[in-house]
ROKOLTI-318778 format. One record per residue: residue in one letter; x, y negated, z negated of N, C-alpha, C, O, CB in turn. Coordinates in steps of 0.001 Angstrom, whole numbers, plus 524288, in hexadecimal, padded with zeros to 5 digits. Each point is the difference from the previous one (the first is absolute). Glycine has a CB too. Layout:
% residues N
AXYZXYZXYZXYZXYZ;...
//
This chain:
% residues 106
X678A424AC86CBED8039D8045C7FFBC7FD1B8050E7FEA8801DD8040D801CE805527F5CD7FB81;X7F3F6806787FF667FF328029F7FF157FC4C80421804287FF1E804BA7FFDB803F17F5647F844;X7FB418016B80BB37FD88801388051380324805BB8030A7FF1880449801FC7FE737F0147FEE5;X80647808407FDD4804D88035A80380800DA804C07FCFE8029A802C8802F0802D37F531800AE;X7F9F3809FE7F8F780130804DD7FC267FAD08035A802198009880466801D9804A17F6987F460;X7F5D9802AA8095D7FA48802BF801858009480192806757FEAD8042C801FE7FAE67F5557F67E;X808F48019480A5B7FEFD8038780455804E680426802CE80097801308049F7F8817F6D57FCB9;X809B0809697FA6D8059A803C67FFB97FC4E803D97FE8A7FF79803BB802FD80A107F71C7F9CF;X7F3C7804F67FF1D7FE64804527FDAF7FAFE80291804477FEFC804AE800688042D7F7107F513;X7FB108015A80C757FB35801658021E80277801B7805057FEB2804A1800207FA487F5277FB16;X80A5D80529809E5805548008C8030A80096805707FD547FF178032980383805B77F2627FE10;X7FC4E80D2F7F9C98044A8036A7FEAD7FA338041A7FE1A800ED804A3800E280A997F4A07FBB6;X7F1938063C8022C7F8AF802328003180112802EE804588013C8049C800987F79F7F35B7FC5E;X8062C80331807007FC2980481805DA8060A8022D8015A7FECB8049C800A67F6B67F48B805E7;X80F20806BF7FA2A802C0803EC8012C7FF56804807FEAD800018041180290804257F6CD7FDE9;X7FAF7803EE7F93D800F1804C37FCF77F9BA801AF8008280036804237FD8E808DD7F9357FB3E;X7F2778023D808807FD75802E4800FA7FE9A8017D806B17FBF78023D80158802137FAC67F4DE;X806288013E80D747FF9580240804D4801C2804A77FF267FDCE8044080079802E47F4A780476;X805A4805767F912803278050A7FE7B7FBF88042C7FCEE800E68048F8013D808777F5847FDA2;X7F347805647FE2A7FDB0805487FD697FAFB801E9804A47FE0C8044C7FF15803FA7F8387F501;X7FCB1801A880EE27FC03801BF8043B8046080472803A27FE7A80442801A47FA617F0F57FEF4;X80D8C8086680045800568038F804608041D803487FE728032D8023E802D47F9A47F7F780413;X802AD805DE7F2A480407803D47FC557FC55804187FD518015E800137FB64805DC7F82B8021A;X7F4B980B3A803427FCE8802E77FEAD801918037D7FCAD7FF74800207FB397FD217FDFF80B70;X8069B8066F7FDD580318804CC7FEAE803048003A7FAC2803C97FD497FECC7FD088034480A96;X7FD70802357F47B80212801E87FB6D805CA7FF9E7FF1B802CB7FF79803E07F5FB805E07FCAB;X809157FAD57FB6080720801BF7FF3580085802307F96B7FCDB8008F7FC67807D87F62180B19;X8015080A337F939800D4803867FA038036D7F9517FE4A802167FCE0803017FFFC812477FEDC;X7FD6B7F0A97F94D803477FC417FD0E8022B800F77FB6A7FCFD7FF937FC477FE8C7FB868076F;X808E88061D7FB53803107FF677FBAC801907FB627FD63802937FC62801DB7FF8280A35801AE;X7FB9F7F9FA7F6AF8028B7FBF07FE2D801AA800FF7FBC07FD4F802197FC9D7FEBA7F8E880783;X808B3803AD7FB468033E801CA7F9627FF4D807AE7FD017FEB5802297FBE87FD6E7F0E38010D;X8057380E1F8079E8006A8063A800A77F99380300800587FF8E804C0800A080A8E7FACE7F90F;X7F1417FCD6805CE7FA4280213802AA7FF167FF9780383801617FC0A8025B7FB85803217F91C;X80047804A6806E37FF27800E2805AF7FAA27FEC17FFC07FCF3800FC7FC6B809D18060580655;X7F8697F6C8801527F85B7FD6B801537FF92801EB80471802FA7FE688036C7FB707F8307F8D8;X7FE6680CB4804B77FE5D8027D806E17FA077FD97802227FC1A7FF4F7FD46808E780B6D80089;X7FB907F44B8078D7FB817FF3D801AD7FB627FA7A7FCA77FB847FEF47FE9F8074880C8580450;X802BB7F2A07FD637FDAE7F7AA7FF4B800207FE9C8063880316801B0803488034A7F9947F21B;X7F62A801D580B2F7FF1E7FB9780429805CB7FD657FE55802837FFB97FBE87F1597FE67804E0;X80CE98000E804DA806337FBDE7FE867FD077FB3580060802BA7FC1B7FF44806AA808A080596;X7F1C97FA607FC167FDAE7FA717FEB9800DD7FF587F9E58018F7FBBA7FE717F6DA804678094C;X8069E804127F48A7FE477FE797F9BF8052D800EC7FFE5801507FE157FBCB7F4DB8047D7FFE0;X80D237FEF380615805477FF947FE388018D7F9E97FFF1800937FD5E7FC05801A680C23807C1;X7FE8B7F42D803307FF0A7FBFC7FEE17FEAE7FA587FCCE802757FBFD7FF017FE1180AB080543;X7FA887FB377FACA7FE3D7FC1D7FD6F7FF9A7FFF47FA0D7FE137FCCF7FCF77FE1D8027880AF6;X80603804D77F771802548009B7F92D804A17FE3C7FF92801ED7FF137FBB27FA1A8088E8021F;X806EA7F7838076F8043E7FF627FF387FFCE7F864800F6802A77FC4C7FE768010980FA980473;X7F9AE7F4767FEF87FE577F9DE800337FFEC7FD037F9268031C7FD3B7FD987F5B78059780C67;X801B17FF9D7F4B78008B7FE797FB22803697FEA77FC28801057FBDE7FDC37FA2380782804BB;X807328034A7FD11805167FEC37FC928046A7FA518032A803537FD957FD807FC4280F217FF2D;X7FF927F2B080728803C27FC3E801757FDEA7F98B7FD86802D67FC437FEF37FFB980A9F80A7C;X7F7487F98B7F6237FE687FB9E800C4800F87FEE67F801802707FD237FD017F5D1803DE80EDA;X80482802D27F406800B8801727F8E4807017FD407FE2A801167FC707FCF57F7D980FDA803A3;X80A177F69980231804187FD057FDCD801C77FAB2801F1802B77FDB87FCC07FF7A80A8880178;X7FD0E7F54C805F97FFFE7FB3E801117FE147FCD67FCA3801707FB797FF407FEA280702807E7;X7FB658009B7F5EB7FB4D7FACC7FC6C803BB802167FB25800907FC737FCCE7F225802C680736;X810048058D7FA81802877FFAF7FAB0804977FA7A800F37FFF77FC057FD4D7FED38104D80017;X804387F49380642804257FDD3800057FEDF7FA107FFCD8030C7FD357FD8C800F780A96806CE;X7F7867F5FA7FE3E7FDAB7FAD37FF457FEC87FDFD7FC3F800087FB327FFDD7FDD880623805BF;X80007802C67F4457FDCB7FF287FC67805407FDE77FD0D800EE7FB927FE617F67C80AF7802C6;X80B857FDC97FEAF80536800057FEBC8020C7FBF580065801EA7FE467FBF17FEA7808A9805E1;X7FFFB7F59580377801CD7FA0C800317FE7F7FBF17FD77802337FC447FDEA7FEC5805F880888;X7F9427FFB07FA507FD737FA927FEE0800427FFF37FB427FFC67FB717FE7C7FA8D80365807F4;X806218049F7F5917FFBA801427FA7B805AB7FD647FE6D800867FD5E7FC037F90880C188043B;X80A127F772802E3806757FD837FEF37FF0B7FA56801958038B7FD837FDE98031480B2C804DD;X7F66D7F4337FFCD7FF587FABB801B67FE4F7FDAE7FC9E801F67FBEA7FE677FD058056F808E2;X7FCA1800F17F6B57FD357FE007FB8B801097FD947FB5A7FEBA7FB977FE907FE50809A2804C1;X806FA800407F90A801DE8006B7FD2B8058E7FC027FFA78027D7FED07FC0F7F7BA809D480455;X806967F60380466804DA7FBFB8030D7FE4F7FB357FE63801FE7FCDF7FCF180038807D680BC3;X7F8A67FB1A7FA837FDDD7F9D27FF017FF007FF9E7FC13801367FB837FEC97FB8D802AD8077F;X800DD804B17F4F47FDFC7FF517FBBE804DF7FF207FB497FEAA7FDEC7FBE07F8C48078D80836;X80DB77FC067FC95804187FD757FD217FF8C7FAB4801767FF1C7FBEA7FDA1806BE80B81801E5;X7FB277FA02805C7804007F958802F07FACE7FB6F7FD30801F07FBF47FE458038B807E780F9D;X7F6FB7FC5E7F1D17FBD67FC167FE857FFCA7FFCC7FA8D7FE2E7FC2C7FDBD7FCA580542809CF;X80706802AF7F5FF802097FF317F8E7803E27FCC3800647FEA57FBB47FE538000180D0D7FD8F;X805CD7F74E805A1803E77FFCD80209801487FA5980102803CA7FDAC7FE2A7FAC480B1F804B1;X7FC9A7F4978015C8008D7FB7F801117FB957FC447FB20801207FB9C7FE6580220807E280CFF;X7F85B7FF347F32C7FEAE7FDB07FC698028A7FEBC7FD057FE5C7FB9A7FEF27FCA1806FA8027D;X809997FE8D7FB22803CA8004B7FB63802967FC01801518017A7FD427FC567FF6280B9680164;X800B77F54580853803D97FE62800507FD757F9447FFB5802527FC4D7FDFD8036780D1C8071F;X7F3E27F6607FE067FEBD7FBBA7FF587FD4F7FDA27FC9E7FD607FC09800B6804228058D80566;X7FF73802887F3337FFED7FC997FBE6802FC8004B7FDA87FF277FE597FB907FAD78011E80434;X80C08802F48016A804A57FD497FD7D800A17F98E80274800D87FC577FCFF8043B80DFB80201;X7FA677F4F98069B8009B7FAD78033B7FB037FC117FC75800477FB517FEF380322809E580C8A;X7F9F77FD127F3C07FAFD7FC8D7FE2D8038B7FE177F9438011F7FBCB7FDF77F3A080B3280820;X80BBE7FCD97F8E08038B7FE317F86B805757FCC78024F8009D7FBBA7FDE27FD4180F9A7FA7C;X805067F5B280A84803A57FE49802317FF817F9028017F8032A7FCC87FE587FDC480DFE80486;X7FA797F3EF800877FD697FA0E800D87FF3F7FF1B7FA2B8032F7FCF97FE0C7F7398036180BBD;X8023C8018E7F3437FE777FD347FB4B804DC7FFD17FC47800BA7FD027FC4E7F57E805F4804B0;X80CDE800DE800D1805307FE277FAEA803387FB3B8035D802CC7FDD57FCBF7FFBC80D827FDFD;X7FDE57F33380850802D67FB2B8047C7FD4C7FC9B7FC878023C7FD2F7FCCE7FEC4805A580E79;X7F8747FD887F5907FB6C7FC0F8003A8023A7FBFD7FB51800FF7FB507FF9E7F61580BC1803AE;X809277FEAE7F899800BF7FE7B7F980805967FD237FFE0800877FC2C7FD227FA0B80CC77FE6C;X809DB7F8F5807B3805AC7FCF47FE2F7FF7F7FA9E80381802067FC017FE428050880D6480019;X7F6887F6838060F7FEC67F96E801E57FF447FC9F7FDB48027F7FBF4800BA7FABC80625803FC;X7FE5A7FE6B7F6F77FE007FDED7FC85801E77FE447FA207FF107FC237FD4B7FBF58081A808AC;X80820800737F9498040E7FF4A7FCF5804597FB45802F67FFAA7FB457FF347FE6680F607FCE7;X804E17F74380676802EF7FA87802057FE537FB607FF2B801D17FC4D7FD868005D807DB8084D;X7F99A7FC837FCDB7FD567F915800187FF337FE957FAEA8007B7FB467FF447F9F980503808E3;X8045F8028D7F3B67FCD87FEB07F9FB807BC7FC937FF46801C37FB977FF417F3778103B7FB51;X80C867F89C8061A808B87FE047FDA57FFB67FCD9801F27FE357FCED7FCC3808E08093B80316;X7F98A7F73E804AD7FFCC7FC52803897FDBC7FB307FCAF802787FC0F7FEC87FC8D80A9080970;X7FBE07FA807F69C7FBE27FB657FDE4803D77FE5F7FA73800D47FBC67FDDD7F39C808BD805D9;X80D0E7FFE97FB5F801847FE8F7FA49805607FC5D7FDBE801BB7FDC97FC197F97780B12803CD;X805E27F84E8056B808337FD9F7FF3C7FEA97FB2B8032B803667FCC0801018050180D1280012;
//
């Protein structure tokens, strides 16, 4: 799977650097009421790439950090549970034994 992510990325590479070979010419860019004159729309581009990629890897971190933190209860969680079951057999273990001792005795 992960094959498949490298060759997306590498696929989404040479576009994006065909696109900056036949995007030369300058432009004005505003962003958040600043004006930028006379950028290449390639570095526009590919800043704009970044920030896209930049937040893809936040939002991933972000998950995996909630998965983690997921699995890392659920495995408290289930530990707890399989040494209540473990005290649970040994208290059976102990009243079996008890029976049989009454049993022996009457």
């Amino acid at each position: 799977m992960a094959i498949v992510g490298w060759l997306v990325a590498l696929l989404l590479g040479i576009v994006l650097a065909l696109f900056s070979v036949g995007n030369q010419q300058p432009a004005t860019i505003n962003v958040l009421g600043a004006s930028y004159q006379n950028i290449p729309i390639w570095v526009v581009m590919l800043a704009s790439a970044a920030l896209g990629a930049l937040m893809a890897i936040v939002i991933s971190l972000v998950d995996r950090v909630r998965w983690y933190m997921a699995s890392r209860f659920t495995k408290k969680v289930l530990t707890e549970h399989k040494k209540m079951i473990m005290q649970r057999d040994d208290r059976i273990s102990e009243l079996e034994q008890e029976v049989l001792r009454l049993r022996g005795a009457a």
